[in-house]
C-alpha positions as CSV (number, residue, x, y, z in Angstrom):
1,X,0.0,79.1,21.0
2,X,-0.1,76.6,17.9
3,X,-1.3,73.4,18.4
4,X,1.3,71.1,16.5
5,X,-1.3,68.3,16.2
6,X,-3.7,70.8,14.6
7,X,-1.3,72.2,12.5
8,X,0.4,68.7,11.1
9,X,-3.2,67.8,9.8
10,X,-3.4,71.0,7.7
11,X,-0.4,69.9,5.4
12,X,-2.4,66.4,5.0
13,X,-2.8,65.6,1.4
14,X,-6.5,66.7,-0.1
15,X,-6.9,62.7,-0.8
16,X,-6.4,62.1,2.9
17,X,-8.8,64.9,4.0
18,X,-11.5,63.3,1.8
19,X,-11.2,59.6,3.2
20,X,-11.6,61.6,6.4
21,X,-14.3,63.9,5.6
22,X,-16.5,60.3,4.8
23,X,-15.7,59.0,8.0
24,X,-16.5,61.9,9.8
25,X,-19.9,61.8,8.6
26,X,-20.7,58.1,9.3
27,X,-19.7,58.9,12.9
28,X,-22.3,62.1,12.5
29,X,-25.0,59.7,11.2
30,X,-24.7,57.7,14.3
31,X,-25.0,60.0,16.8
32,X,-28.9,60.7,18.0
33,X,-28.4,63.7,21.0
34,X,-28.6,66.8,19.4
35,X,-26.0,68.5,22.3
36,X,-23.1,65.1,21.9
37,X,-23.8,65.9,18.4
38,X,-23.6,69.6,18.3
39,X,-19.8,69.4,19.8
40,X,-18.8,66.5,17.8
41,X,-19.6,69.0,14.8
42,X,-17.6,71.6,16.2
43,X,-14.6,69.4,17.0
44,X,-14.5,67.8,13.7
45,X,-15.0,70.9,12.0
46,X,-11.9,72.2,13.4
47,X,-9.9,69.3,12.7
48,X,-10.9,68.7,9.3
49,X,-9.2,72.9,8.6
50,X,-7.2,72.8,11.0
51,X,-9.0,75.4,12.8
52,X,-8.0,76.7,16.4
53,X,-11.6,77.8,17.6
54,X,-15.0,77.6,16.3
55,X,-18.8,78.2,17.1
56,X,-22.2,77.1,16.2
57,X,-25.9,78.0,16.0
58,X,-28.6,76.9,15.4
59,X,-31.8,78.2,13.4
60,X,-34.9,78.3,15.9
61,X,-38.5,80.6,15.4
62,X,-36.5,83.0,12.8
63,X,-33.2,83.3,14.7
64,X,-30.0,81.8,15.5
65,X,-29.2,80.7,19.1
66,X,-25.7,80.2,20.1
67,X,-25.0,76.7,21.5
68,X,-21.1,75.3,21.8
69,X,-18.0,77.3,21.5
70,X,-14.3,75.6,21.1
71,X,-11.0,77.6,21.5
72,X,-7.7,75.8,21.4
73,X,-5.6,78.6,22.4
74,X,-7.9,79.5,25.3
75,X,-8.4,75.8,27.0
76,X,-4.4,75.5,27.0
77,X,-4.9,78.8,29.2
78,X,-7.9,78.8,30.9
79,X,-9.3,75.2,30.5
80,X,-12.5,73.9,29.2
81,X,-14.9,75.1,31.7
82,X,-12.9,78.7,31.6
83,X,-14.0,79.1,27.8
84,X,-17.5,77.5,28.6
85,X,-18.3,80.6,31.2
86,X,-17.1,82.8,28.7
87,X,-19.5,82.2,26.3
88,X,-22.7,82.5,27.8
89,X,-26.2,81.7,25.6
90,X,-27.7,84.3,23.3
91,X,-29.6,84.9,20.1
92,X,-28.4,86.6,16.8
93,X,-31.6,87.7,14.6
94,X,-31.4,86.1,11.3
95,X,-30.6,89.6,9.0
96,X,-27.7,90.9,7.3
97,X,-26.7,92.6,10.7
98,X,-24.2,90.2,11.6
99,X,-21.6,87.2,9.7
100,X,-23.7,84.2,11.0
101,X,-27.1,85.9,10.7
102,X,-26.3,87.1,6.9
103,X,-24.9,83.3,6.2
104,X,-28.1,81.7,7.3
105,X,-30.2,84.3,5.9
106,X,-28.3,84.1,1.8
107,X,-26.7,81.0,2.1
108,X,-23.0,82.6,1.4
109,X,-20.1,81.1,2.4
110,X,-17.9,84.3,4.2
111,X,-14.3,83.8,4.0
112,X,-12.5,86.9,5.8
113,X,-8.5,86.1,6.2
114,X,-7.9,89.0,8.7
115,X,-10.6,89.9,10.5
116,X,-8.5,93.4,11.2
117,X,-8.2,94.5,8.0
118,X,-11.9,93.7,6.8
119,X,-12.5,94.6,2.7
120,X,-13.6,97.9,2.0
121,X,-17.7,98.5,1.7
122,X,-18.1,95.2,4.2
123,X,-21.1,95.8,6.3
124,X,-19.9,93.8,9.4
125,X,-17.7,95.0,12.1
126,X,-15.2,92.9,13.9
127,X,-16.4,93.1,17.6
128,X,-13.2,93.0,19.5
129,X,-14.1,93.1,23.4
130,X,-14.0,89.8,23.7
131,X,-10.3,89.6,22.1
132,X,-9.3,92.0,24.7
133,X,-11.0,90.3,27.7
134,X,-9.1,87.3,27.1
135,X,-5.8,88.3,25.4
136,X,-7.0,86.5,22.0
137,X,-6.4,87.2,18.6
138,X,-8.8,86.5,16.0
139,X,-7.7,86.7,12.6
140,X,-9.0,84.7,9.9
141,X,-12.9,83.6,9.8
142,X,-14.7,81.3,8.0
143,X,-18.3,81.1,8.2
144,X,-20.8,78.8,6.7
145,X,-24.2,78.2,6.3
146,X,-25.8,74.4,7.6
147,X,-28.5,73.1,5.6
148,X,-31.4,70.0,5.6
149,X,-32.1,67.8,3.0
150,X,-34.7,70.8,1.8
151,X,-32.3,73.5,2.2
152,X,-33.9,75.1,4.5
153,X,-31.0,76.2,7.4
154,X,-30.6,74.8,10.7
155,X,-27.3,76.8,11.8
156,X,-24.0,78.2,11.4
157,X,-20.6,77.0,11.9
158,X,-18.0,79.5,12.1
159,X,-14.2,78.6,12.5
160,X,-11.1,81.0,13.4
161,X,-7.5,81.0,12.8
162,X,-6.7,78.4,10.8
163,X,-3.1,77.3,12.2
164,X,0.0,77.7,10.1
165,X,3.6,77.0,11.2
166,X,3.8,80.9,12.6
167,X,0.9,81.4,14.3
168,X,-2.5,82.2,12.5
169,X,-3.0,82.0,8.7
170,X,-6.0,82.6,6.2
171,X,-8.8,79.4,5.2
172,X,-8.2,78.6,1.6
173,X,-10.1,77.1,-0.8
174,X,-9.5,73.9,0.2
175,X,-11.0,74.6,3.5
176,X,-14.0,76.3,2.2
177,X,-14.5,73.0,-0.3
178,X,-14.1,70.5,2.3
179,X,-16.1,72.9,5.4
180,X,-19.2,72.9,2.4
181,X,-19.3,69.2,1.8
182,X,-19.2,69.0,6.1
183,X,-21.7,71.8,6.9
184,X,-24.2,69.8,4.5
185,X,-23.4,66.6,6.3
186,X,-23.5,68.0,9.3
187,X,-26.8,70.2,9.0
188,X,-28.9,67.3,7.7
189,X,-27.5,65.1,10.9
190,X,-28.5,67.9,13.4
191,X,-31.5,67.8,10.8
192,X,-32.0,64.0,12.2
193,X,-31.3,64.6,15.9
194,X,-33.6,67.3,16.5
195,X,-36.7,65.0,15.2
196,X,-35.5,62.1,17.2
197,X,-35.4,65.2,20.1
198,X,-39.0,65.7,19.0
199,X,-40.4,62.8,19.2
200,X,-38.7,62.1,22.4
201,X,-40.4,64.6,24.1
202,X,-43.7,63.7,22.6
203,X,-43.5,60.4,23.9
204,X,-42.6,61.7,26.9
205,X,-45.5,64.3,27.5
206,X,-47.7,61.4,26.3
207,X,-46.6,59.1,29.3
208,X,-46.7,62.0,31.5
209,X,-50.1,63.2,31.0
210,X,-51.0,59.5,31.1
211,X,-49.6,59.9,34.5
212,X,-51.3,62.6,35.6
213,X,-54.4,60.7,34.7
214,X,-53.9,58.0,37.5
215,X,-52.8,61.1,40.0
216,X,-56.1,62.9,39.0
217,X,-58.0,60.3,39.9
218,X,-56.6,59.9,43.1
219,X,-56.9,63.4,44.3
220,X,-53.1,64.1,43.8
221,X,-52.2,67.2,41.6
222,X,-49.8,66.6,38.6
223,X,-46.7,68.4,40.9
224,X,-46.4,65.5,43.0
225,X,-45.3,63.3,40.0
226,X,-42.9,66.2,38.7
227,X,-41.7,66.3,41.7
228,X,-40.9,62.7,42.9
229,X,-39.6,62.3,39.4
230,X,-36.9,65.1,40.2
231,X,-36.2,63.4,43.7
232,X,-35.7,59.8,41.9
233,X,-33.3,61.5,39.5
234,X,-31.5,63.2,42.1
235,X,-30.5,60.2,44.5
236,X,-29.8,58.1,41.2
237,X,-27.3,61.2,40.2
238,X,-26.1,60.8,43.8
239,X,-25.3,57.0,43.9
240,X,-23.0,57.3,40.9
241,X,-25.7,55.9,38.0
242,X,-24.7,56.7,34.0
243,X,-26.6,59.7,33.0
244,X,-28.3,57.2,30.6
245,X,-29.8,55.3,33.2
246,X,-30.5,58.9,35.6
247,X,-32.6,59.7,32.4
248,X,-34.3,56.9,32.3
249,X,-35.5,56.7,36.2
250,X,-36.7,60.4,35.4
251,X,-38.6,59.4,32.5
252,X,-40.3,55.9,34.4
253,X,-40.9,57.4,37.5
254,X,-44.2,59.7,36.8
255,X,-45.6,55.9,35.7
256,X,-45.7,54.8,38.8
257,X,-49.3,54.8,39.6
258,X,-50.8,54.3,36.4
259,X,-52.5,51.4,37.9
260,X,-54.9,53.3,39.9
261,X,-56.8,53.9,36.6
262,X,-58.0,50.2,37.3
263,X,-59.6,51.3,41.2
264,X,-62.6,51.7,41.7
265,X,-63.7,55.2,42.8
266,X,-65.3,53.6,45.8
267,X,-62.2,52.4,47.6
268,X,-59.9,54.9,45.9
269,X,-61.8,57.5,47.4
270,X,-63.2,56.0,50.8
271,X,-62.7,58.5,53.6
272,X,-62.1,56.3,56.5
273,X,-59.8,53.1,56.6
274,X,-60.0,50.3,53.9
275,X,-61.2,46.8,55.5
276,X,-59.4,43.6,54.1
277,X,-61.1,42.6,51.1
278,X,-60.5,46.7,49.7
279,X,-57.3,47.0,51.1
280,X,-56.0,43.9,48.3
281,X,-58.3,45.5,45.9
282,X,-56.3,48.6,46.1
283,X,-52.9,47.1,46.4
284,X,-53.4,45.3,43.3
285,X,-53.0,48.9,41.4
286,X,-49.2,47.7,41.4
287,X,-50.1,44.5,39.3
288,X,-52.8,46.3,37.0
289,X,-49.9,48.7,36.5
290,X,-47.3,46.8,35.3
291,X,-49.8,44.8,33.2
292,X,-51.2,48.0,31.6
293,X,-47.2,48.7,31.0
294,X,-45.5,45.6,30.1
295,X,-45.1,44.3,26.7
296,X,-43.6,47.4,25.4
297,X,-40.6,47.6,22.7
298,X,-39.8,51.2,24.2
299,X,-37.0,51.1,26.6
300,X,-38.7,53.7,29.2
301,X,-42.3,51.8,29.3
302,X,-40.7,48.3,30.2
303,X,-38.7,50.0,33.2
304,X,-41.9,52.3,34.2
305,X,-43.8,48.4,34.0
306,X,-40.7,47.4,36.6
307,X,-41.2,50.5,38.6
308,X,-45.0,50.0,38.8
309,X,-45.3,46.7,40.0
310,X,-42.0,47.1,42.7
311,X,-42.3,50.7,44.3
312,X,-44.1,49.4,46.7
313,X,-42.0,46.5,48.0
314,X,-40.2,47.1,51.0
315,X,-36.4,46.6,52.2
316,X,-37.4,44.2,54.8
317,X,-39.8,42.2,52.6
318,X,-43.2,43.4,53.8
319,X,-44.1,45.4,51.0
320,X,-46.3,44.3,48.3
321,X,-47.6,42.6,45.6
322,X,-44.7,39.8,46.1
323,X,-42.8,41.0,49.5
324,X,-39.5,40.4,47.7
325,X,-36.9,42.2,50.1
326,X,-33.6,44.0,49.8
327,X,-31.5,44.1,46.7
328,X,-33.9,41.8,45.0
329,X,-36.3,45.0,44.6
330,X,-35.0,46.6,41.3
331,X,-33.3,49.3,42.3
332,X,-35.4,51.7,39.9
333,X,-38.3,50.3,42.0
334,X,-36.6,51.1,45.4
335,X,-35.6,54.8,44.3
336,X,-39.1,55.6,43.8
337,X,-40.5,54.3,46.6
338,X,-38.4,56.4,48.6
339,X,-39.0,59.4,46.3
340,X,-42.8,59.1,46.2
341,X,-43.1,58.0,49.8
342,X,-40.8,61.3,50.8
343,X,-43.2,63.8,48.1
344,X,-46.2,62.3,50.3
345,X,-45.0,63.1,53.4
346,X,-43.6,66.4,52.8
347,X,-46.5,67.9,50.8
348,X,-50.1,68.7,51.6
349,X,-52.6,66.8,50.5
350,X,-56.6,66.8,49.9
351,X,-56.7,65.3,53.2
352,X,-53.6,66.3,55.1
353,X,-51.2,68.9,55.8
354,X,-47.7,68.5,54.8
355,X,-45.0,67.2,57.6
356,X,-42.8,70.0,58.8
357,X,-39.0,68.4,57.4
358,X,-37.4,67.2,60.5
359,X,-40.3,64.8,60.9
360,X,-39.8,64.1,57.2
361,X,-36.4,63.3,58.2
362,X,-37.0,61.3,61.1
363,X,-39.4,59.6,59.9
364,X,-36.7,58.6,56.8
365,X,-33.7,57.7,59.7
366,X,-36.0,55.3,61.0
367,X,-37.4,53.6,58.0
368,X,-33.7,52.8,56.8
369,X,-33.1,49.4,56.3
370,X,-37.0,48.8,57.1
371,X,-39.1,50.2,54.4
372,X,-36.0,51.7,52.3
373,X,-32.8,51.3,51.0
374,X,-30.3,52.6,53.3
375,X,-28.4,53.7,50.7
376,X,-30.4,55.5,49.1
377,X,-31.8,57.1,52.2
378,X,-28.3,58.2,52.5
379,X,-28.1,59.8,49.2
380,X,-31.4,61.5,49.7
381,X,-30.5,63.2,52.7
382,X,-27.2,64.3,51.4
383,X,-28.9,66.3,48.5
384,X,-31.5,68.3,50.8
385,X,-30.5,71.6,49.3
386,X,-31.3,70.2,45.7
387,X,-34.5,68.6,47.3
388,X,-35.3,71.9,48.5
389,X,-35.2,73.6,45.4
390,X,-36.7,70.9,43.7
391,X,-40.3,71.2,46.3
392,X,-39.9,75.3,45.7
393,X,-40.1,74.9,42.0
394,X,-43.1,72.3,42.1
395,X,-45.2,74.1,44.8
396,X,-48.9,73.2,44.9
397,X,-51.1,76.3,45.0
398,X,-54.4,76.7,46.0
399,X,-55.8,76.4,42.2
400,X,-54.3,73.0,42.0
401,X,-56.4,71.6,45.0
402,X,-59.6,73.6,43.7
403,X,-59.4,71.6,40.5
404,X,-58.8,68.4,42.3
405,X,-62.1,69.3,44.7
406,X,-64.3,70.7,41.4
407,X,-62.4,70.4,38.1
408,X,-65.3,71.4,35.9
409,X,-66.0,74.4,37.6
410,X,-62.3,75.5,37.5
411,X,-61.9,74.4,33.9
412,X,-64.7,76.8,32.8
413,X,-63.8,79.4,35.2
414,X,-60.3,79.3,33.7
415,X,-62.0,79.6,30.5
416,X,-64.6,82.6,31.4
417,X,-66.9,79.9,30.5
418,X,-68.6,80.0,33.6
């Protein structure tokens, strides 16, 4: 099948291309997540030679990991999920044993124009089952090596069939000039993405352990904050939120008790019920938390500051520190109340066995509208099988709750120090 939008860009003048080929790499530059930016590569790839399928990997520990695949021909057929399940992940060593391992390995450019009739002495071999499975014809190939700023390479991009007016042609020159000037574009913005990525995750296994601080000190073991943090992102996937703002409840919610640091051991760990005077000492962990929080330029940390001082408000206003009620709780503060009161209930603790589920669930009906967001009650009980799977993935074991009752003698038994 030719695609007669593709094909009308490949008899663009060079000039044309060019303006093109500068734009496309502004709109590389200002994409920062590495997967949007991984298929924007692909796609403009293809357009820029007119290409009717392409692939791409990416360098990682000495080999190359396949991450998006595009095919024209097969989405008109099969559509975009279709092609997606065809492709599943897997990893290509970096070695002269295969076209995108030998172009990351020698930095060659490989430019086969019919990938049936291969030059004589070439050392790959056209792997056809795929072709077959699907009814696809791959003809011409062009494959190029991705580099950083140092020149070290962080992928391949591979394109095939270039369109003509009759069906499949050969890449040219052209193609090869204009996919060189892309790939170094494009490697160095991958380049960019994958130390934001970095970074991103260091910031957030910093909050997290910070997190699992406040837990430790209160006995609870550092599943309970994976887990309500899964539960918060679940019924704010439910209730329709912008997987920007899902993200973020994930990323807030662990911080939810950081305040606790600021409780005394005393009344934090008081065996029988708190009188007055230590019951406000211990709700103020809300206030210390959003204090310890607040002032923050980083996005996350001024909504975990909102979620600290609000998951404990209540739908009906009796909640604390403020007793604000309904939809003036911020709804990032109302998800993980519900989420952290639900991982309470439903797990065991130091001092309590966990609730079988239908008094979980009960206990959840009747709450609506008092202590929770119907809503969101809703949602939650709609995605019990993801729940489910979430509470078998995080399950405490009986190590967690020996370093909760002795952590130095289960740090040096783990270790053989002791």
């Amino acid at each position: 099948m030719v695609n007669w939008a593709t094909r009308m860009m490949r008899s663009q003048p060079l000039h044309e291309k060019l303006s093109g080929l500068v734009r496309t790499g502004i709109a590389l530059n200002s994409v920062r997540d590495l997967d949007s930016l991984l298929q924007l590569v692909v796609d403009e790839a293809m357009n820029l030679c007119s290409a009717d399928a392409g692939t791409l990997y990416l360098a990682h520990e000495g080999a190359l990991q396949f991450h998006i695949a595009r095919n024209r021909t097969l989405e008109a057929r099969i559509g975009r999920d279709g092609v997606d399940n065809l492709f599943q992940r897997f990893v290509l060593p970096i070695s002269e044993a295969s076209m995108a391992g030998f172009c990351a390995l020698t930095g060659q450019t490989l430019n086969f124009p019919d990938m049936h009739n291969l030059p004589a002495g070439t050392r790959f071999v056209h792997n056809k089952a795929l072709d077959h499975r699907t009814g696809y014809d791959t003809r011409s190939q062009l494959t190029i090596p991705m580099h950083d700023r140092h020149g070290q390479c962080v992928g391949v991009l591979q394109l095939i069939n270039a369109i003509g007016s009759e069906g499949p042609v050969p890449f040219d020159g052209e193609d090869e000039m204009l996919l060189k000037a892309f790939a170094s574009q494009a490697g160095i913005s991958v380049q960019n993405a994958q130390l934001d990525e970095m970074l991103r995750k260091s910031h957030q296994e910093t909050l997290f352990r910070l997190s699992s601080a406040a837990e430790y000190r209160d006995r609870e073991t550092s599943n309970h904050i994976k887990r309500m943090s899964h539960y918060a992102r679940l019924v704010a996937h439910r209730i329709g939120l912008s997987p920007s703002k899902v993200d973020d409840v994930f990323h807030a919610a662990p911080m939810h008790d950081v305040g606790k640091l600021g409780i005394p051991d005393s009344i934090l760990h008081k065996p029988g019920a708190l009188d007055p005077d230590e019951r406000k000492i211990m709700e103020s962990h809300a206030l210390i938390g959003s204090r310890i929080l607040e002032g923050s330029d980083v996005h996350v940390v001024q909504l975990a500051s909102v979620v600290a001082l609000t998951h404990h408000e209540k739908w009906d206003g009796s909640g604390y520190p403020r007793g604000i009620a309904g939809r003036h709780i911020p709804l990032e503060g109302r998800i993980v109340a519900l989420a952290d009161v639900f991982d309470a209930l439903s797990s065991r603790r130091c001092y309590k066995a966990a609730w079988p589920e239908d008094k979980v669930l009960s206990f959840l009906e009747e709450q609506k509208g008092k202590h929770f967001d119907p809503d969101l009650v809703d949602a939650m009980l709609a995605s019990m099988a993801s729940v489910r799977e979430i509470m078998a993935q995080f399950q405490d074991s009986d190590a967690d709750f020996e370093m909760l009752e002795s952590p130095v003698r289960a740090i040096l038994q783990s270790t053989k120090l002791g």
